[in-house]
N, C-alpha and C positions, 0 to 999 in steps of 0.2 A: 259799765263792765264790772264783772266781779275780780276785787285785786287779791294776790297772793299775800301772806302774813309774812309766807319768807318766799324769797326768790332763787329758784332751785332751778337753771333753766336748761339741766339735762338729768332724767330724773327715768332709771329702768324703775318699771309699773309691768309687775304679770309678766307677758312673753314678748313687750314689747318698751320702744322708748320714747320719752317725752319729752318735748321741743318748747320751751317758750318761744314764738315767734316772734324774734326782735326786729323784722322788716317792717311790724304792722306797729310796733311800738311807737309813740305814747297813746296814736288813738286809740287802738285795740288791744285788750292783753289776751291773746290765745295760743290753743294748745297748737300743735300740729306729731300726730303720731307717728310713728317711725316703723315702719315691720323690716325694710328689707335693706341690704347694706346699698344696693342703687339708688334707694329714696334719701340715704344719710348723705351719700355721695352729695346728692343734690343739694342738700340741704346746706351742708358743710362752704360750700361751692357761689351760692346763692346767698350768705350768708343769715339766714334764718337762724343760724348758730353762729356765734360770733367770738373772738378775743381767744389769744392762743391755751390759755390750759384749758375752757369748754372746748375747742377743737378736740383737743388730743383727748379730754373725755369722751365725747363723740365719737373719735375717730375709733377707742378703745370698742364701747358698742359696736358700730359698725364694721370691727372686725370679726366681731361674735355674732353680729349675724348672715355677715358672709360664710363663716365657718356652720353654721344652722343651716344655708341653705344647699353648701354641698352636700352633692346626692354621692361623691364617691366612695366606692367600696374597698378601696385599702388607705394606705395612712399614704404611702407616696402620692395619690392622684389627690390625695385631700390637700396635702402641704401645695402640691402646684395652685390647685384652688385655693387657696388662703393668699400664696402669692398672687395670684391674680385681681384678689380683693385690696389686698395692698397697693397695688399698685396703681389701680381707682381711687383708694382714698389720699393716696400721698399728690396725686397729679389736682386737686380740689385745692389746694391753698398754700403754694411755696415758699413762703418766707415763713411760718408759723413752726417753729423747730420741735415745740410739743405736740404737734401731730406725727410728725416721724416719729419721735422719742415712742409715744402709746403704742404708734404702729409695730416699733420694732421690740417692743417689751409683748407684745401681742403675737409674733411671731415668737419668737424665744422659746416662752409660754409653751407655743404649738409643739416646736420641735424637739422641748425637753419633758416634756406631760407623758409620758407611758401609760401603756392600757389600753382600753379600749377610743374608739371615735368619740364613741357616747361622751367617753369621760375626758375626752380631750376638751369637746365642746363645751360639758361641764364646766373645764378650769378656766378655758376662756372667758364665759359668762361672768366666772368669781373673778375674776380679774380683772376684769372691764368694773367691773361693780369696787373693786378693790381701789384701783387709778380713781377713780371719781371720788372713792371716801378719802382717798390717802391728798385728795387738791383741795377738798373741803379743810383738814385739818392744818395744812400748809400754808391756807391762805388766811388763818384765825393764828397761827404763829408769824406771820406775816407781817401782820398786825401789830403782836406783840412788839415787836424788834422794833418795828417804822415808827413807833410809837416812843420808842425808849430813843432815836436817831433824828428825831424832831428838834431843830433848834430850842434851844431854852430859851425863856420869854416870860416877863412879868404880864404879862399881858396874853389871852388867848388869840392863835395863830391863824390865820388867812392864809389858806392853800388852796393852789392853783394846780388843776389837772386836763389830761389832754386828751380827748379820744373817751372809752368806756372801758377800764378796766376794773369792772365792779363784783357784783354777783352775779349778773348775767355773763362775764366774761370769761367765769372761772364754772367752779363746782357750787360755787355759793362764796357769801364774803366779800370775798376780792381781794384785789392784788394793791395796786394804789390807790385804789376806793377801800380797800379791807387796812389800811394804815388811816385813811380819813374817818371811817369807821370808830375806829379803836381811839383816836385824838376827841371825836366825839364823845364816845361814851364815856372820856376822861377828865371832860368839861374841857378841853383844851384848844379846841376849836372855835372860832367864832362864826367863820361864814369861807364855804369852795365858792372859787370860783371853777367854772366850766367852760373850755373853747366849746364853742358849736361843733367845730371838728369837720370844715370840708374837705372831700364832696358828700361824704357820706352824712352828715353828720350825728353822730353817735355820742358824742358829747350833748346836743340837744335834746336831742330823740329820748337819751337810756341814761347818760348821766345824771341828767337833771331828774329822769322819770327817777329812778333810783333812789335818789337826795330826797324828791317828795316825797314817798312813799315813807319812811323814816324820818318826816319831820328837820332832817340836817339842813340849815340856811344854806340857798344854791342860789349864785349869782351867774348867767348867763351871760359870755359876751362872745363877741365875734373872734375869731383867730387874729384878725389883725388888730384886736384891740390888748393884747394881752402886754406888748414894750408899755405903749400908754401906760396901763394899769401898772406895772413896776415902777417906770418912773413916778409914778403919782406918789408912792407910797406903798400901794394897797395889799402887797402881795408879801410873805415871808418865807413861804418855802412852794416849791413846785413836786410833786410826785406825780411820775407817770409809771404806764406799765413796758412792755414788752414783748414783741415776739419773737425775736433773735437774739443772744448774748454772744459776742466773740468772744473766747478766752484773754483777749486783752482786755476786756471789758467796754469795747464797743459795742450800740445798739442797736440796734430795727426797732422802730416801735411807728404805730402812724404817722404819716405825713405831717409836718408843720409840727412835731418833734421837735428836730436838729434847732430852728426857727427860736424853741423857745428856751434851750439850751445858751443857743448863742444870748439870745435877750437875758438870760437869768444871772451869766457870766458879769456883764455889762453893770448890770443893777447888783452884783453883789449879792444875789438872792441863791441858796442853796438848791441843786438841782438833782434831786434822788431818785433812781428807777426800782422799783417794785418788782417782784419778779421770782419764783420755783428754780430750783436749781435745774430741774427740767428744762429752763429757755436755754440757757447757756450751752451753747455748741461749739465742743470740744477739738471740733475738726478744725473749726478755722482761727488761724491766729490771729484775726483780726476783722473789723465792720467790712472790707473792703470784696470776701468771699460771701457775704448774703445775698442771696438771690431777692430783688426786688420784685415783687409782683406789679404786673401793670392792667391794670381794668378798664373796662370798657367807658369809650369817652362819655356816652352818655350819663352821666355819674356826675361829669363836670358842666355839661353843656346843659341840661334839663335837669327842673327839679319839677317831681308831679307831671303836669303836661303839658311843661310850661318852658320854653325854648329860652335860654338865658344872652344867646348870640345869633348874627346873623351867619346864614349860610356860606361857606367857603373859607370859613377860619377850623385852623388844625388843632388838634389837642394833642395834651401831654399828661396824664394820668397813673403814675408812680401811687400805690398806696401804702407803700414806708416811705423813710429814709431812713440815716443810719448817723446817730449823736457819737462823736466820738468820744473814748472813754476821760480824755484832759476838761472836759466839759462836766463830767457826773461827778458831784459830792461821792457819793455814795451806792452800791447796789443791795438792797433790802432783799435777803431772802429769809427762807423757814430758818436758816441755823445760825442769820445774824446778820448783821452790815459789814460788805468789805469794801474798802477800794480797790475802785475798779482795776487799775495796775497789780493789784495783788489777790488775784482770786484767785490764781493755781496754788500760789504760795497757801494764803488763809485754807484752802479748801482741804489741802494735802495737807497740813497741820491737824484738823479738823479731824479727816479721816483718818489720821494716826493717833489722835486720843488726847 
């Protein structure tokens, strides 16, 4: 298969938008086109796009071309159809708070763009296009900061990550792959390691695909191998990413999260989440208002075509959970590291200069 130079796995081309298919990853790298906002729906859904700020990129196209394909002739029957494309896309993936966030900067957008249709659709397009340059840049400052937040070390560091919050999970870069990133190209890294990440696993699949692609040492282990590996030694700091922030600075981020929180506590190893100021949802005060998304048991019970239990046993298929904030060192965004107890304070500081 022919591999990408950089990995850009939502990418408007012409009149339409471009999917790396991260279902079919590591065996296959391919496209999958995108024309109409039902096929993104799907997409989003299915996850063929995956990890909350490519959502909310996604979801941004996808509302531009729901807005393309209203046929209505005044601006009221339009707005109702743009709401109705919203509300496809926000029912595709309920815990990922960067698809609402795009969504309702997409609607905004609509309701305050004057002028014609035309030119409504226009500002749509720039600004789907905009949200996707503005996660690229976010996530190379990201970077910057996770990098500057790294424990000090005579020695280069051994970090552990969970799930795929990479370039395929964002606009490019990454979020706590885009701080592994940034320790690499600082010589500061020695060797990630990677959960596999069940059921899905996306750690295997896209972490590791990732790490190879760039030559970065990736060590592969099982989820339940991760306590082991801190006790041994082998681990100095953990970054993950995120799809929920509660303003206390609680998390949603995949399944077997919380897991390694609680483990990183135990070993004294420092536990930081990655993350756009985008994730952080303002409404709730706390992990305990995140809506957990639950998937389909076949997820857990089959892998391939390949039946892992016998007939008459029940599943249970949560894929977050939610790390509470007395567990995270730290939370890495674009404008710097805060503690998680103080991110209204740090941020409203921040925003007053």
């Amino acid at each position: 298969m022919t591999l990408p130079t950089h990995v850009y796995p939502v990418v408007w081309q012409d009149d339409h938008v471009r999917l790396i298919d991260q279902t079919r990853l590591p065996a296959e790298y391919s496209i999958v086109e995108i024309h109409r906002c039902e096929d993104m729906a799907v997409a989003i859904q299915t996850m063929i796009v995956r990890g909350a700020p490519a959502i909310g990129v996604a979801a941004g196209f996808g509302m531009y071309l729901g807005a393309r394909e209203s046929q209505a002739g005044d601006r009221a029957a339009f707005l109702s159809d743009l709401e109705t494309v919203a509300e496809t896309l926000r029912a595709t993936r309920p815990t990922a708070v960067n698809l609402f966030w795009a969504i309702g900067r997409m609607l905004k957008t609509a309701y305050e763009t004057t002028g014609s249709l035309t030119d409504t659709k226009q500002v749509l397009l720039e600004t789907a296009q905009a949200i996707a340059a503005e996660d690229l840049q976010t996530c190379l400052a990201i970077g910057v900061h996770g990098l500057q937040a790294l424990p000090a070390s005579p020695t280069k560091l051994r970090i552990l990550t969970h799930c795929n919050a990479g370039a395929l999970a964002t606009a490019g870069y990454g979020t706590a792959l885009g701080v592994i990133r940034s320790a690499w190209g600082s010589d500061r890294l020695e060797r990630v390691y990677a959960d596999e990440t069940r059921p899905r696993l996306q750690g295997a699949k896209l972490t590791a695909w990732e790490c190879v692609q760039e030559e970065i040492p990736v060590t592969l282990i099982t989820d339940s191998m991760a306590a082991h590996c801190m006790q041994q030694g082998m681990i100095d700091v953990v970054v993950v990413g995120a799809d929920r922030i509660a303003a206390n600075g609680d998390t949603a981020n995949k399944i077997g999260t919380y897991s390694l929180a609680l483990c990183a506590k135990a070993h004294h190893i420092p536990f930081f989440v990655a993350a756009p100021l985008s994730t952080i949802d303002w409404q709730l005060s706390n992990g305990s208002g995140i809506p957990i998304e639950q998937r389909d048991p076949i997820e857990v019970y089959q892998v391939g075509n390949t039946r892992l239990c016998p007939l008459g046993v029940e599943f249970y298929n949560p894929a977050f959970d939610v790390t509470p904030a007395d567990l995270i060192a730290g939370i890495i965004t674009e404008h710097g590291v805060f503690a998680p107890n103080q991110l209204q304070v740090s941020l409203s500081k921040l925003e007053a200069g």
